[in-house]
C-alpha positions as CSV (number, residue, x, y, z in Angstrom):
1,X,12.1,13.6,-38.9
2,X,9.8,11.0,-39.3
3,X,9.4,8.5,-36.1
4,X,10.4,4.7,-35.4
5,X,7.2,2.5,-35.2
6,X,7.2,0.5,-31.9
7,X,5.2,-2.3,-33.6
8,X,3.6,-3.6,-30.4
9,X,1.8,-6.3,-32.1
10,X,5.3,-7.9,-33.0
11,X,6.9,-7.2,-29.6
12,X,3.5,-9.3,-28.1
13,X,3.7,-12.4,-30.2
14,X,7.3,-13.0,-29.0
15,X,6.2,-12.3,-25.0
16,X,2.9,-15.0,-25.9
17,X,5.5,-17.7,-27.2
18,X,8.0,-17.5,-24.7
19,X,5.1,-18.2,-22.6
20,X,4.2,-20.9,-24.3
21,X,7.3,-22.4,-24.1
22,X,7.8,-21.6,-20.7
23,X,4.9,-23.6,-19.6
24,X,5.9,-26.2,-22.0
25,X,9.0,-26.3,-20.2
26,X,7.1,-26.3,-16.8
27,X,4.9,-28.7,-17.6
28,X,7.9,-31.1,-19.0
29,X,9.9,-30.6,-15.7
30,X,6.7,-32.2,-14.1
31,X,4.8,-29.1,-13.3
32,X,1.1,-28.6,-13.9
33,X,0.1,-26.4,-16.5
34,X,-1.0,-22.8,-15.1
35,X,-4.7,-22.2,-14.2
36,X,-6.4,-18.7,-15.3
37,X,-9.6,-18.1,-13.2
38,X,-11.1,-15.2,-15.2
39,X,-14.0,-13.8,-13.8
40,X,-17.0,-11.8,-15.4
41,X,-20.0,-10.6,-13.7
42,X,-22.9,-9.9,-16.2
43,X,-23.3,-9.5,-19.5
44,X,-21.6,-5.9,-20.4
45,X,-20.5,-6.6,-24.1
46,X,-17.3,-4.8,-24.0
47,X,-16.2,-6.9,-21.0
48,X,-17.1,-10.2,-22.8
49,X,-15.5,-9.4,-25.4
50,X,-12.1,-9.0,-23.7
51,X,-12.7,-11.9,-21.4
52,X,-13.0,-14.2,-24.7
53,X,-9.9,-12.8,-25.6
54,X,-8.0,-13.4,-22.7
55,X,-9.3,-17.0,-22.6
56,X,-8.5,-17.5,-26.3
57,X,-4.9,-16.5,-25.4
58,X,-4.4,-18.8,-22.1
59,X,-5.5,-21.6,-23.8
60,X,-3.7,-20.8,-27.1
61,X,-0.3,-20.9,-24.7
62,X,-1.0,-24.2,-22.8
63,X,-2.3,-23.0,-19.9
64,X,-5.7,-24.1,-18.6
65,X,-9.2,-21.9,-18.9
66,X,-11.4,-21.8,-15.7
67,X,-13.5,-19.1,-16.8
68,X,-16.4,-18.0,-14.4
69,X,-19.7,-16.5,-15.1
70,X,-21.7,-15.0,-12.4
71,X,-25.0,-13.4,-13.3
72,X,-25.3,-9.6,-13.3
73,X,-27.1,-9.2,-10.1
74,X,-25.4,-11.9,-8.2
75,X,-25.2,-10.3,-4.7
76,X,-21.3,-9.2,-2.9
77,X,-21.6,-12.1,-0.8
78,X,-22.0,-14.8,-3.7
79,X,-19.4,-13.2,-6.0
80,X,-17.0,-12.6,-2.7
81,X,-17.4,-16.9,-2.2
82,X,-16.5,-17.4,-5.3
83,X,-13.3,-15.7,-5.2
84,X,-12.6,-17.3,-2.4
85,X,-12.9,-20.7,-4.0
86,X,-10.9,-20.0,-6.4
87,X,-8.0,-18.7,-4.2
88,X,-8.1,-22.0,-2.4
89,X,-8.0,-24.0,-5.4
90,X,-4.4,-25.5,-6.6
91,X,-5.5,-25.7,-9.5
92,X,-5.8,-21.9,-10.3
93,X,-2.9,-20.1,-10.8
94,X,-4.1,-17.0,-11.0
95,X,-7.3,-15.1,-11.1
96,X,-8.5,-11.9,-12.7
97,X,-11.9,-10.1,-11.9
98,X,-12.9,-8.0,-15.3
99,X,-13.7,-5.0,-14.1
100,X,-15.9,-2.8,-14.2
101,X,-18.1,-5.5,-12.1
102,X,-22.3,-4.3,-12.3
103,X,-22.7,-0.9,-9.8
104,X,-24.5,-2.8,-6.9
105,X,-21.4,-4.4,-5.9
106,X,-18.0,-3.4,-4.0
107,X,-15.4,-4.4,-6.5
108,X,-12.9,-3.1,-3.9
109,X,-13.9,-5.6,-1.5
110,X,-13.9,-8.0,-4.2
111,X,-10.4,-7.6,-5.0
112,X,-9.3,-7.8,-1.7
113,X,-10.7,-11.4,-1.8
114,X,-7.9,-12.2,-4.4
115,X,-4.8,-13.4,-2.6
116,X,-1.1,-11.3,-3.7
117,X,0.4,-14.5,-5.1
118,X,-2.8,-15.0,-7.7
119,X,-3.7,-11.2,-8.8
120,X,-2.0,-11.4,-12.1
121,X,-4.1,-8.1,-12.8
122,X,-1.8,-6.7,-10.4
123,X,-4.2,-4.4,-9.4
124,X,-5.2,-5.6,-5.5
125,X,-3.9,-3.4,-2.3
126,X,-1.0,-6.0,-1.5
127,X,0.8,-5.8,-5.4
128,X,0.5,-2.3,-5.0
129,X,2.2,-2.0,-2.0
130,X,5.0,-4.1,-2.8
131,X,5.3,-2.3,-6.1
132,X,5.6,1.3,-4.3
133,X,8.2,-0.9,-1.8
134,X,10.0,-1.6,-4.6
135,X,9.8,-5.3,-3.4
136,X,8.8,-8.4,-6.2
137,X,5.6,-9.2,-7.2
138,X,3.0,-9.3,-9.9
139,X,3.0,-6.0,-11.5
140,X,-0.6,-4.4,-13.5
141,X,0.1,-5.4,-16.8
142,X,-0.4,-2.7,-19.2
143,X,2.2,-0.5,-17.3
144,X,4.8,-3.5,-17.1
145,X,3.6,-4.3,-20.7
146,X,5.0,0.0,-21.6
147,X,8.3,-1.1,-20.0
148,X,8.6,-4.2,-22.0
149,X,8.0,-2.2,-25.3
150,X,10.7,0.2,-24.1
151,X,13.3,-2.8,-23.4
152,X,12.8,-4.6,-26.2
153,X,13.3,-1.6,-27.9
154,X,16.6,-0.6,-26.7
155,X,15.0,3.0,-24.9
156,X,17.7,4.0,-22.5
157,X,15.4,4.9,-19.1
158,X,18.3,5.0,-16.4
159,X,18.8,8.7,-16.0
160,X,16.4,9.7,-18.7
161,X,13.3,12.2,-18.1
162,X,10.1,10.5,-18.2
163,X,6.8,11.8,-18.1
164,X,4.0,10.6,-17.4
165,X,0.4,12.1,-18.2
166,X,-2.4,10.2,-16.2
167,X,-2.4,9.4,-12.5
168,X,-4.6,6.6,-12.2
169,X,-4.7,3.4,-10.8
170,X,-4.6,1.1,-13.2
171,X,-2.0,3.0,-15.3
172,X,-0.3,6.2,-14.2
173,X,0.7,5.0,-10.9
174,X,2.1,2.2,-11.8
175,X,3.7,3.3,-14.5
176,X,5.6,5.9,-12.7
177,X,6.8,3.6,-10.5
178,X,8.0,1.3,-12.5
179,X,9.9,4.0,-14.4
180,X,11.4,5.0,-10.8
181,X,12.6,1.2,-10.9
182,X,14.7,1.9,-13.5
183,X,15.9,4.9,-12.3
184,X,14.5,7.4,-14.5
185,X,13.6,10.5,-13.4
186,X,9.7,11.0,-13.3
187,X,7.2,13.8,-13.4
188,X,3.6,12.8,-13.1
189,X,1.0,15.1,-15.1
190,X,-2.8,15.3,-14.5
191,X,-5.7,17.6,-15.1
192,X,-4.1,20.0,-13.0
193,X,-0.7,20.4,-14.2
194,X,0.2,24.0,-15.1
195,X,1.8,24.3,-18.6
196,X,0.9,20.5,-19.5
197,X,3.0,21.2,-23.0
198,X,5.9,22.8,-20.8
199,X,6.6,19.7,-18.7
200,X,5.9,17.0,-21.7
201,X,9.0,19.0,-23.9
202,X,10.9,18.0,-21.0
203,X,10.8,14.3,-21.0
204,X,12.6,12.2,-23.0
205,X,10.0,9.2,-22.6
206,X,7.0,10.5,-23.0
207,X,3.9,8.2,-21.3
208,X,0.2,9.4,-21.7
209,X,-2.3,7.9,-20.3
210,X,-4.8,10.3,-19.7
211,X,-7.7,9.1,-21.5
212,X,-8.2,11.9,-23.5
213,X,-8.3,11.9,-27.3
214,X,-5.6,13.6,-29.1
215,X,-4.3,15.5,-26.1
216,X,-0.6,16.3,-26.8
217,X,-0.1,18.0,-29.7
218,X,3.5,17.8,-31.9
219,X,4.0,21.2,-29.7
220,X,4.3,19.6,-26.7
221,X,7.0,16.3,-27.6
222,X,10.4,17.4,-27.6
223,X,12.3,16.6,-30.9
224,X,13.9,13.0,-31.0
225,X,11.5,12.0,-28.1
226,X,10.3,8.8,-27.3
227,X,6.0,8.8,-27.1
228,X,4.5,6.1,-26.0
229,X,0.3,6.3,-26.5
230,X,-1.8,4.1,-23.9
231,X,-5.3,6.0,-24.9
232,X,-7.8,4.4,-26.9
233,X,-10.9,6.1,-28.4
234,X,-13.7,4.9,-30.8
235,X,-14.8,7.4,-32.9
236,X,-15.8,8.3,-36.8
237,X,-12.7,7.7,-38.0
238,X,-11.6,4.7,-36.3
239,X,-9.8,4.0,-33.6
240,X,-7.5,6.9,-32.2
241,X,-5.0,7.6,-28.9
242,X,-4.4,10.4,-26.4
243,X,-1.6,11.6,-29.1
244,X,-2.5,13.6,-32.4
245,X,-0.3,10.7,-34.2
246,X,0.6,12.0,-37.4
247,X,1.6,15.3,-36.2
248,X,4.0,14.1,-33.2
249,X,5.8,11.6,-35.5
250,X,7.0,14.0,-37.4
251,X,8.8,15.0,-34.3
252,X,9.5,12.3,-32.2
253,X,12.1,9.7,-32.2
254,X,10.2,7.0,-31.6
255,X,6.3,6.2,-31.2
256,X,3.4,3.6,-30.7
257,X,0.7,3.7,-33.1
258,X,-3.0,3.2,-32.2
259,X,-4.1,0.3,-32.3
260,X,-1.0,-2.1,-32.6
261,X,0.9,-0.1,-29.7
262,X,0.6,-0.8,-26.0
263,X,-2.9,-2.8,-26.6
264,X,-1.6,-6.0,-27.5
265,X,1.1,-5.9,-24.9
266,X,-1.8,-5.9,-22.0
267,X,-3.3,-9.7,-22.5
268,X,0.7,-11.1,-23.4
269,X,1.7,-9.3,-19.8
270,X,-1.2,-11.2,-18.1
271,X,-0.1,-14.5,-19.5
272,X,3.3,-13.7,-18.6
273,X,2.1,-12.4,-15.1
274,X,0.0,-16.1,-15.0
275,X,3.2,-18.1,-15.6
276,X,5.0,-16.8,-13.2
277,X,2.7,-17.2,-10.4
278,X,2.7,-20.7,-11.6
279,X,6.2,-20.9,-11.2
280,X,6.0,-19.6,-7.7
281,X,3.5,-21.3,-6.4
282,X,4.9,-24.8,-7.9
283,X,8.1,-24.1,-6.4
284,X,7.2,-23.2,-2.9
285,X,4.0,-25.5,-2.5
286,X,1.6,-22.6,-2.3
287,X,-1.0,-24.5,-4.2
């Protein structure tokens, strides 16, 4: 058995241009264009590098690019008044710290500066709570970005095992939940599951996010699975996930590569996530 590609690439061009048009079509009805506030504190390469990214794909869907640069050592109470300026501004839609910020400052407290109704991360207190609640709101966008791969892909999850290998913040968490949404049935893994293999041959949507290269071995993917690889390591040989690829596609049903998996689904979900906080705020006045 040689596994399906999820080509993630693909799936993230179509979420960027119905975007696109979606603000067209905002913008037409006599909306304003949505405004992404993204903030960067410092000079960490990595992070710039994302942030231009990010920027180049706002702008390359219509919306409009109020970047921020603080300096690296700009104290909490500087870098907390910005973020409050920009959740009083209409004009910004949504805003989105890049994280991590320099060590000297909270970026807790930072987030918490970010109102619900702008966190198109969907990583502040408030989205989280609403997420576990089950109610709507702007959801963190890698793990929404997983479900849309799955979706578009036709993966049954209601009544399906999923497992999920990573419990953090930014992805595990979420992820689980959102795979609770849809009424699958979800195990969460971490570094001190027993039998890590033993509960991975169980699922039959297999998440990892555990930030470890080539973790799960073809021994621990049940045959016909589906494997779904958020890791992402630099090393010698390129650019590799949390899943020993070529081994576990020989027994899965259906996989995402690394790079061209879950990656490019992350900046399409924030422009998706940036939209529809446009949408809301337009429509109820919350400007």
């Amino acid at each position: 058995m040689t596994a399906e590609i999820i080509d993630g690439r693909a799936v993230a061009q179509q979420v960027r241009e119905e975007v696109a048009k979606g603000v067209a079509e905002l913008v037409a009805a006599g909306g304003t264009a949505p405004g992404l506030a993204t903030v960067l504190i410092g000079d960490d390469p990595a992070s710039e590098v994302y942030v231009r990214s990010k920027r180049r794909a706002c702008v390359a869907a219509g919306m409009v690019d109020l970047h921020r640069h603080l300096p690296g050592d700009v104290p909490q109470h500087e870098a907390a008044a910005l973020l409050d300026e920009l959740a009083a501004d209409p004009a910004v839609s949504g805003i989105l710290l890049q994280l991590p910020t320099p060590g000297h400052l909270d970026a807790e407290a930072l987030l918490t500066r970010i109102p619900a109704e702008k966190d198109v991360d969907g990583l502040t207190t408030a989205n989280a709570g609403l997420l576990a609640q089950g109610r709507p709101g702007l959801r963190p966008c890698t793990p929404s970005g997983v479900i849309e791969l799955l979706d578009r892909h036709g993966v049954p999850l209601s009544g399906a095992h999923a497992v999920v290998i990573g419990r953090s913040v930014l992805v595990g968490k979420p992820m689980a939940q959102l795979l609770l949404e849809r009424n699958a049935t979800v195990t969460i893994c971490h570094s001190r599951t027993r039998d890590l293999a033993a509960e991975c041959r169980r699922a039959d949507v297999l998440v990892v996010a555990a930030g470890i290269p080539s973790l799960v071995g073809a021994d621990a993917v049940k045959p016909g699975a589906t494997v779904i690889d958020v890791g992402i390591h630099r090393g010698e040989h390129g650019l590799t996930g949390d899943v020993q690829y070529d081994a576990v596609a020989e027994v899965a049903g259906t996989i995402t590569p690394v790079p061209g998996g879950v990656g490019p689904m992350t900046i399409a979900m924030l422009l998706a996530n940036t939209l529809t906080a446009a949408r809301v705020q337009q429509s109820t006045g919350r400007r």
